[in-house]
ROVO-18053 format. One record per residue: residue in three letters; chain; x, y, z of N, C-alpha, C in turn; residue number from 0. Coordinates in Angstrom, 2 decimals. Example, Ala and Ser with C-alpha at 12.3 -4.5 7.8 and 13.67 -1.06 7.14 Angstrom:
2
ATOM rest kette  n_east n_north    n_up ca_east ca_north   ca_up  c_east c_north    c_up  nr
ATOM  ALA     A   13.19   -5.69    7.80   12.30    -4.50    7.80   13.20   -3.30    7.80   0
ATOM  SER     A   12.85   -2.25    7.08   13.67    -1.06    7.14   12.90    0.03    7.87   1
//
This chain:
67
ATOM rest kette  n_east n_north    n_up ca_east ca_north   ca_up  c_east c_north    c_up  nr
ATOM  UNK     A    5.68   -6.16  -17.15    5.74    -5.98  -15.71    6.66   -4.81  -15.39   0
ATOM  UNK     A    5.94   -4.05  -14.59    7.03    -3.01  -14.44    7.98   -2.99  -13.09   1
ATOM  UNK     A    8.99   -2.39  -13.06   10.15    -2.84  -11.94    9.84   -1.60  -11.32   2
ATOM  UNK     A   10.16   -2.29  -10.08   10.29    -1.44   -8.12   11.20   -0.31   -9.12   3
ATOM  UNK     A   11.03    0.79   -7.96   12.10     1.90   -8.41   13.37    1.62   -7.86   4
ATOM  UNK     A   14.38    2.40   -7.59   15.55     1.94   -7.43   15.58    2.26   -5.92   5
ATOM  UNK     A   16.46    1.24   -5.04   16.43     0.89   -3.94   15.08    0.75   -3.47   6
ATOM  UNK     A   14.62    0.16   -4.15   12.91    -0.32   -3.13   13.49   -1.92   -2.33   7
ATOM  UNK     A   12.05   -1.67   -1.46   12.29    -2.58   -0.28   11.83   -3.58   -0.62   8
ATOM  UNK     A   11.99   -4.91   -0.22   11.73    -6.05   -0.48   10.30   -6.49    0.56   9
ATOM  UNK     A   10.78   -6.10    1.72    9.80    -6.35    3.01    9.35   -5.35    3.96  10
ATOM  UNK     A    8.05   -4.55    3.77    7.32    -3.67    4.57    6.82   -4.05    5.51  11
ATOM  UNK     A    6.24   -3.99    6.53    5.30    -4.13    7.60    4.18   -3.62    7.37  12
ATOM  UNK     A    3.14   -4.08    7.46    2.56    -3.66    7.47    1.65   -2.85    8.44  13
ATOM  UNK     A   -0.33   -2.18    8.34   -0.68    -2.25    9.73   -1.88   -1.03    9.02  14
ATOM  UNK     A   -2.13   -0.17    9.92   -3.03     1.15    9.55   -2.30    1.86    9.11  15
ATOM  UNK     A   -2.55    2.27    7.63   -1.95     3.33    7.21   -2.19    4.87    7.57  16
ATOM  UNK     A   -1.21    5.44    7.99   -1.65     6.81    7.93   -1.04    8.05    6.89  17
ATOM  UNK     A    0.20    7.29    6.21    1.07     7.75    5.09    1.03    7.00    3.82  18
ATOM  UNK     A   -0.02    7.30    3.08   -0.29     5.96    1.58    1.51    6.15    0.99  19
ATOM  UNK     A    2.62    7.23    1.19    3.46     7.32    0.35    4.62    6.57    1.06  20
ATOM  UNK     A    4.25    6.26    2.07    5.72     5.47    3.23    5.95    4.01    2.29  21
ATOM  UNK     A    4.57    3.09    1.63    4.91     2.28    1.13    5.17    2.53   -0.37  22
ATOM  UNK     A    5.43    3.70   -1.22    5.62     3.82   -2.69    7.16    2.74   -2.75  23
ATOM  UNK     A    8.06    2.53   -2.21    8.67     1.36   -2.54    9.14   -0.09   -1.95  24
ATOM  UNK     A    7.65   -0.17   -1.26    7.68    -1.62   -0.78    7.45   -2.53   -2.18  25
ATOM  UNK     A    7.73   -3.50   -2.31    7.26    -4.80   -2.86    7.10   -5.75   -2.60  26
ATOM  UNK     A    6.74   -6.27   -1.48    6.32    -6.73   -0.43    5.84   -6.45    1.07  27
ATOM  UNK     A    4.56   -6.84    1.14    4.25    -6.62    2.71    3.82   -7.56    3.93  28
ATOM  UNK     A    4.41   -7.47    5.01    4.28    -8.46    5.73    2.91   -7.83    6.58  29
ATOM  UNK     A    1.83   -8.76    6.77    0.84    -8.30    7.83   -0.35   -7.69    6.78  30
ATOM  UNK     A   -1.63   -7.24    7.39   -2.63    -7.24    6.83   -2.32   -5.59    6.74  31
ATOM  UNK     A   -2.99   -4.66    6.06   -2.75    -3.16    5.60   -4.32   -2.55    5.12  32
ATOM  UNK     A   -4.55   -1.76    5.93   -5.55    -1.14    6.75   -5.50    0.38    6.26  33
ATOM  UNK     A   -6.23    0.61    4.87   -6.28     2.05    4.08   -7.93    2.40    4.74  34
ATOM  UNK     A   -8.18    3.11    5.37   -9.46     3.71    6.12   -9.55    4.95    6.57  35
ATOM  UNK     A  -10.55    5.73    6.24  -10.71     7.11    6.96   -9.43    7.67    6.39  36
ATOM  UNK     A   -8.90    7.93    5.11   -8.16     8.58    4.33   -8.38    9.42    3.61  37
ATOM  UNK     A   -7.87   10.37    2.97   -7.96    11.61    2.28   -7.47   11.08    0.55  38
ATOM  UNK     A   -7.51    9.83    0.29   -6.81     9.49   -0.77   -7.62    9.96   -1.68  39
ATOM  UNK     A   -7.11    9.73   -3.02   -7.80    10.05   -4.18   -7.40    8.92   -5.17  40
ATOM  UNK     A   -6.03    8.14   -4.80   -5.70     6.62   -5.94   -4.96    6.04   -4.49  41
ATOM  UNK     A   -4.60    4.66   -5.14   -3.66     3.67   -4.44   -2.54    3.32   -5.22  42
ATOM  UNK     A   -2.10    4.62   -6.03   -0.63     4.85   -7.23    0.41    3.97   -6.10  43
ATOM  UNK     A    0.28    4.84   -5.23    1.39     4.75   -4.19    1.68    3.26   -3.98  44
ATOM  UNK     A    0.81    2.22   -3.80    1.02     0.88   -4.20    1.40   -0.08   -5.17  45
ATOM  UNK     A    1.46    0.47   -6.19    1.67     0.30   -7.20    2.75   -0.86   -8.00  46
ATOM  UNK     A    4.12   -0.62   -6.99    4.95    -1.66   -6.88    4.85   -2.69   -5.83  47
ATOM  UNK     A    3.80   -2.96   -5.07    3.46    -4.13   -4.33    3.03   -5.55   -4.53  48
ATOM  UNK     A    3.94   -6.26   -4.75    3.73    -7.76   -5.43    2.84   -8.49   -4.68  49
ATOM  UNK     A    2.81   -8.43   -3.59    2.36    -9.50   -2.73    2.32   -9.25   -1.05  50
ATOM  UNK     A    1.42   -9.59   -0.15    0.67    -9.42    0.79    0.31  -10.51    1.52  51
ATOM  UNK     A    1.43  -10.73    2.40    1.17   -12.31    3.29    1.07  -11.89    4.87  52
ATOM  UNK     A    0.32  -13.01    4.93   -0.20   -12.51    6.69   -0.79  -11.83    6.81  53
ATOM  UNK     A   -2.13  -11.76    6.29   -3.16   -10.80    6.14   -3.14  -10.12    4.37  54
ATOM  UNK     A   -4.02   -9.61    4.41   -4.76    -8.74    3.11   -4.38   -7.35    3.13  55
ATOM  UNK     A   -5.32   -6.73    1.77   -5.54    -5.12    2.16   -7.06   -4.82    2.29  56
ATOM  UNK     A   -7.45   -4.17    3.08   -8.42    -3.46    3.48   -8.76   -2.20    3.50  57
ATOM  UNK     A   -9.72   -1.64    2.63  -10.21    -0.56    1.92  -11.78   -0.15    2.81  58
ATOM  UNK     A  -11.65    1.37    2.98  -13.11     1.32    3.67  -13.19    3.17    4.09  59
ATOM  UNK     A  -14.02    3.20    3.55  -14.26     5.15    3.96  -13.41    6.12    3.40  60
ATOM  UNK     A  -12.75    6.11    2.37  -12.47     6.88    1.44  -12.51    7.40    0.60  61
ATOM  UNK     A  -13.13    8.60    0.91  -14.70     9.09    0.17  -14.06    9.38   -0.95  62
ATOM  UNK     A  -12.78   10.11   -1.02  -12.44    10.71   -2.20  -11.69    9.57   -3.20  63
ATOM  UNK     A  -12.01    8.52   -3.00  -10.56     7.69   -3.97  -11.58    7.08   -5.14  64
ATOM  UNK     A  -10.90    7.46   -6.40  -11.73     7.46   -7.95  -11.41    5.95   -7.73  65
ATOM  UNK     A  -12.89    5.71   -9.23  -12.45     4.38   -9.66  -11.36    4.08  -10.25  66
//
């Protein structure tokens, strides 16, 4: 298992993302999280996110993000 980086957050908010890198050190998110109509190419940036209460994540129209 790999560990949060140093000073990562315990509790994010969640909502519509418009910055995939605002959460690179959440590890936790409160609320459902809304990746749509993005320019992404991965979901690295998530990477240290344990867990997702009060809603999900939701993926949709991001043409460029690899398998």
């Amino acid at each position: 298992m790999d560990l949060a980086p140093a000073g990562a957050t315990t509790d994010c908010k969640g909502g519509h993302v418009t910055d995939l890198d605002a959460y690179f050190k959440c590890t936790s998110i409160d609320g459902g999280l809304f990746v749509m109509d993005m320019d992404v190419t991965s979901l690295d940036a998530l990477k240290n996110v344990q867990t997702i209460t009060n809603g999900g994540i939701q993926l949709a129209n991001n043409k460029n993000l690899e398998d």
